[in-house]
KOLMAR-485091 format. One line per 3 residues: number of its first residue (from 1); their letters; for each residue x, y, z of C-alpha. Coordinates in steps of 0.2 Angstrom, whole numbers, plus 2048, in hexadecimal, padded with zeros to 3 digits. Example, Ala and Ser with C-alpha at 12.3 -4.5 7.8 and 13.67 -1.06 7.14 Angstrom:
REM KOLMAR-485091
1) as) 83E,7EA,827  844,7FB,824
This chain:
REM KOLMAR-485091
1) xxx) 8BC,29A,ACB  8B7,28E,AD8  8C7,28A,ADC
4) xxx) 8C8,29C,AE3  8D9,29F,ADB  8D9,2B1,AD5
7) xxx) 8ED,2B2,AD7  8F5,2A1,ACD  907,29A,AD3
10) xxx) 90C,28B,AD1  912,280,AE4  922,27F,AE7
13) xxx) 923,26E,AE2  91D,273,AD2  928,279,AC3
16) xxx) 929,27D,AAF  934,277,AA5  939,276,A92
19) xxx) 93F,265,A90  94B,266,A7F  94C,256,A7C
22) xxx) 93D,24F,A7C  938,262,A75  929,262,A80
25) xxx) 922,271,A8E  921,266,A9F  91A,26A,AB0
28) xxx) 926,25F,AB9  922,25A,ACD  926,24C,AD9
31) xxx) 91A,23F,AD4  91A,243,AC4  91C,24E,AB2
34) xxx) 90C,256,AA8  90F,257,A97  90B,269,A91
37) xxx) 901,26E,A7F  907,280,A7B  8F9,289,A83
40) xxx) 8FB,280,A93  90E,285,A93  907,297,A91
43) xxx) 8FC,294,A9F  908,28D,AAD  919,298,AAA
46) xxx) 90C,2A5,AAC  908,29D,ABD  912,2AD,AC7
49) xxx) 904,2B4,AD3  8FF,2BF,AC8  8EC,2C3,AC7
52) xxx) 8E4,2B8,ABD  8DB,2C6,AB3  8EE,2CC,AAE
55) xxx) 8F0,2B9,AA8  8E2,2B8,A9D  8E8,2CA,A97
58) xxx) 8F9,2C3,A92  8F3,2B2,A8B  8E7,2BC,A82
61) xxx) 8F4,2C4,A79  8FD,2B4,A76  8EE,2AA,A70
64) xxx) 8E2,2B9,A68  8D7,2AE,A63  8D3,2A4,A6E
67) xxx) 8C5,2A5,A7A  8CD,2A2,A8A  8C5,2A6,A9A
70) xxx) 8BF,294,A9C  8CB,28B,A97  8D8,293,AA0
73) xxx) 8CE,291,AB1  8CA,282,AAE  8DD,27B,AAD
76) xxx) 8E1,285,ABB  8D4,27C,AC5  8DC,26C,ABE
79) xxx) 8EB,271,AC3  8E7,277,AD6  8DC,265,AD8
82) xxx) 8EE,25F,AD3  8F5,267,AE3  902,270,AD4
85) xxx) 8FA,282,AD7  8F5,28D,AE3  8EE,29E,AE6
88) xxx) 8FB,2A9,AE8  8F1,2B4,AF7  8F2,2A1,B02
91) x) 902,2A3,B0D
């Protein structure tokens, strides 16, 4: 990734949520909410620091038939242009 994050968690400011009554996955922050697609959800609660080779594992099992090494970096380097991610190695 160009980004450089090998290790995905979200910023402190940063968090998922499930909103029930809208019935919608949301990453929610100061200045705003993202509305989440199912994948994207899968994505973000999976934003714990953990290698992103071990992500792509676990979505993988998720989503077998998806193709998602590109896609998945690519959102994450969406997300850290955001300022709502970060490498997890950064202190």
């Amino acid at each position: 990734m160009s980004s450089a994050i090998r290790r995905p968690v979200l910023v402190p400011h940063a968090r998922y949520r499930w909103d029930k009554l809208r019935q919608q996955h949301q990453l929610v922050f100061p200045e705003g909410i993202l509305v989440l697609n199912e994948p994207g959800a899968a994505i973000v609660q999976r934003c714990d620091g953990r290698p992103l080779a071990e992500l792509l594992v676990a979505l993988g099992e998720q989503f077998p038939d998806a193709n998602l090494g590109e896609d998945v970096q690519g959102f994450l380097e969406r997300l850290a242009r955001k300022g709502l991610l970060r490498d997890a190695t950064d202190s």
